[in-house]
N, C-alpha and C positions, 0 to 999 in steps of 0.2 A: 936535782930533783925535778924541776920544771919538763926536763926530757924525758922525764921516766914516770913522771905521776899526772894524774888529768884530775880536776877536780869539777864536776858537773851537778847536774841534777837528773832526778828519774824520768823530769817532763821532756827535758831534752834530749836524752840518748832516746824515750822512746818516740817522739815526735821525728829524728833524724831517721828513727829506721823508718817510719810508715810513709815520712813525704818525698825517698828518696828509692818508695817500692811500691807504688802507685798502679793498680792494675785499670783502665779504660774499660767498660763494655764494649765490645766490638756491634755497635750497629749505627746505621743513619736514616738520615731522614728525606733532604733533597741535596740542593747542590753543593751547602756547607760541605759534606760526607768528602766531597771529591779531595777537599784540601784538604781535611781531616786525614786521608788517604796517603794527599804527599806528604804531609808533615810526618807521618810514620813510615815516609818510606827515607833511601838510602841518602836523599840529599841533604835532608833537616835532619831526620832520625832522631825521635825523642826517647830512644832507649838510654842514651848518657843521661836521663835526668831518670833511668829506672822503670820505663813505663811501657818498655817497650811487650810485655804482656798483654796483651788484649782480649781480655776472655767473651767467647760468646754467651756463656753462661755469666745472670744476676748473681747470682747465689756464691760468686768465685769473682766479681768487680767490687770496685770500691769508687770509681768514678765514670759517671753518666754523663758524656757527651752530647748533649741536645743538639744536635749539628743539622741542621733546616727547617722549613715549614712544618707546622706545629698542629694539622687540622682538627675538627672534631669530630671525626673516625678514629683519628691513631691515639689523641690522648688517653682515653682508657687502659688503652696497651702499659705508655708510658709511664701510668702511675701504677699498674700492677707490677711493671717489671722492676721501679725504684722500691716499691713494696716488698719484693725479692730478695733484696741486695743488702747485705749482713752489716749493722755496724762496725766501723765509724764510717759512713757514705756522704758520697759529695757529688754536687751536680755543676756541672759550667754549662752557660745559656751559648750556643755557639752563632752570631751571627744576626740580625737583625730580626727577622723570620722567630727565631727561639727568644728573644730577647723582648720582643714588644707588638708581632705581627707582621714588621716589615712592609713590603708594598701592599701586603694583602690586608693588612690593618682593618678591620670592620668588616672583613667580607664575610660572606654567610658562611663558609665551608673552613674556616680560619680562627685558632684561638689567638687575642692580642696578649701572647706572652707565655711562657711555660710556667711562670713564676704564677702564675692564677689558681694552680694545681699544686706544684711540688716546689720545695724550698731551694733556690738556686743561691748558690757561694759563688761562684763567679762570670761576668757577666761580660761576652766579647762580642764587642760592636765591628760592624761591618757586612759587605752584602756585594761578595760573602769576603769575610775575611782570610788574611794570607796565612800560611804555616806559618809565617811568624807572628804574626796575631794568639794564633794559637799557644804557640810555644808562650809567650810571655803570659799568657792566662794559667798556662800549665805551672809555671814557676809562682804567679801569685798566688794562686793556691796551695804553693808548696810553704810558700813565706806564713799564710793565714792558718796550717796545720804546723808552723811551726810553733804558732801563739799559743798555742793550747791547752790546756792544763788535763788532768786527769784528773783533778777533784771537783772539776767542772763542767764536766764533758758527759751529755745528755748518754751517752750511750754506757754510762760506768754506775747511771742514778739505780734507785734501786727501782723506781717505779717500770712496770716495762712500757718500752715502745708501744703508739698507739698506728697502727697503719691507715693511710691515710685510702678515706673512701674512695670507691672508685667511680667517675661518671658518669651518669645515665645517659646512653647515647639516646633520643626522641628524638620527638618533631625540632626539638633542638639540644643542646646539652647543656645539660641538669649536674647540678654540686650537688650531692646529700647533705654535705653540710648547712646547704641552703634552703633545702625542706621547709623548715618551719616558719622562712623568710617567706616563700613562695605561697603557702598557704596562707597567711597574713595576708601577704598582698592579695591574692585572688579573693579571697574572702570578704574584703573593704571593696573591691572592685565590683564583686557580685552584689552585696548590700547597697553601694553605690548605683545600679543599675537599676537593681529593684525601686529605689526610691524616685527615681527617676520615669520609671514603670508608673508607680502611683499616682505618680503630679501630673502626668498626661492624663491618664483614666479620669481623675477628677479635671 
């Protein structure tokens, strides 16, 4: 009987299909992209682990390659396109640049980190990292969808999805969610000036 019968569960047969058919969005950023490149090409080739799908279209991915420098030009884009991309989605930070800023770390035209904006599952150090860097991110995210439950799993609640705002490109870049932090502080800051206004005059 053991040859002839499986006994499992429903988290796992459906967790084996989704981590084992993983489709990539097909874009990049900077120089991460190039290895990102090899790694799908004939010598790594991550199509054995199913992913060899790469859609250019959000709406048809399931997983967001962050693959280089992170500015604040493109993250707008960034978080409209994971705003896209259909339940259950998952993002890997690829590379130092997407992971925490990299060499550009503080600089004016540079966010320190993708993770500031959009919720990142897996997170590959390096600058830039090798196709197999890659690949073994590839698989720990196959192992973290394989944890999974379906009676726990944000995209099965009955609440729906809230998509996450998108940010204000200005004089510098703006969270909406930060709004009322930003007016707080400006507000204290301006009160603070005024009063300072006053103690001179007198």
């Amino acid at each position: 009987m053991k040859s002839q019968v499986a006994v499992t569960t429903l988290d796992k047969i459906y967790n084996w299909g989704r981590s084992n058919s993983v489709w990539p969005m097909m874009f990049g950023l900077a120089c991460c992209a190039i290895e990102m490149i090899a790694t799908a090409a004939s010598r790594y080739d991550f199509s054995r682990f199913g992913m060899e799908v790469m859609r250019p279209s959000p709406r048809q991915a399931d997983v967001m390659i962050v693959s280089g420098t992170v500015t604040k030009k493109m993250i707008p884009t960034i978080v409209r396109l994971y705003n896209q991309m259909p339940e259950p989605k998952y993002v890997i930070a690829m590379g130092a640049c997407a992971c925490g800023g990299g060499p550009f770390k503080e600089g004016y035209t540079v966010v320190s980190g993708v993770d500031r904006f959009i919720p990142v599952d897996v997170y590959i150090v390096g600058c830039p990292p090798t196709p197999q860097s890659l690949l073994n991110g590839l698989i720990t995210l196959q192992k973290k969808m394989e944890q999974e439950s379906i009676a726990t799993s944000r995209w099965y609640s009955k609440a729906p999805s809230q998509p996450i705002p998108i940010p204000v490109l200005g004089p510098d870049l703006m969270d909406p969610r930060k709004f009322d932090l930003i007016r707080q502080q400006s507000a204290a800051k301006k009160a603070a000036q005024t009063a300072d206004g006053e103690v001179e005059n007198e």
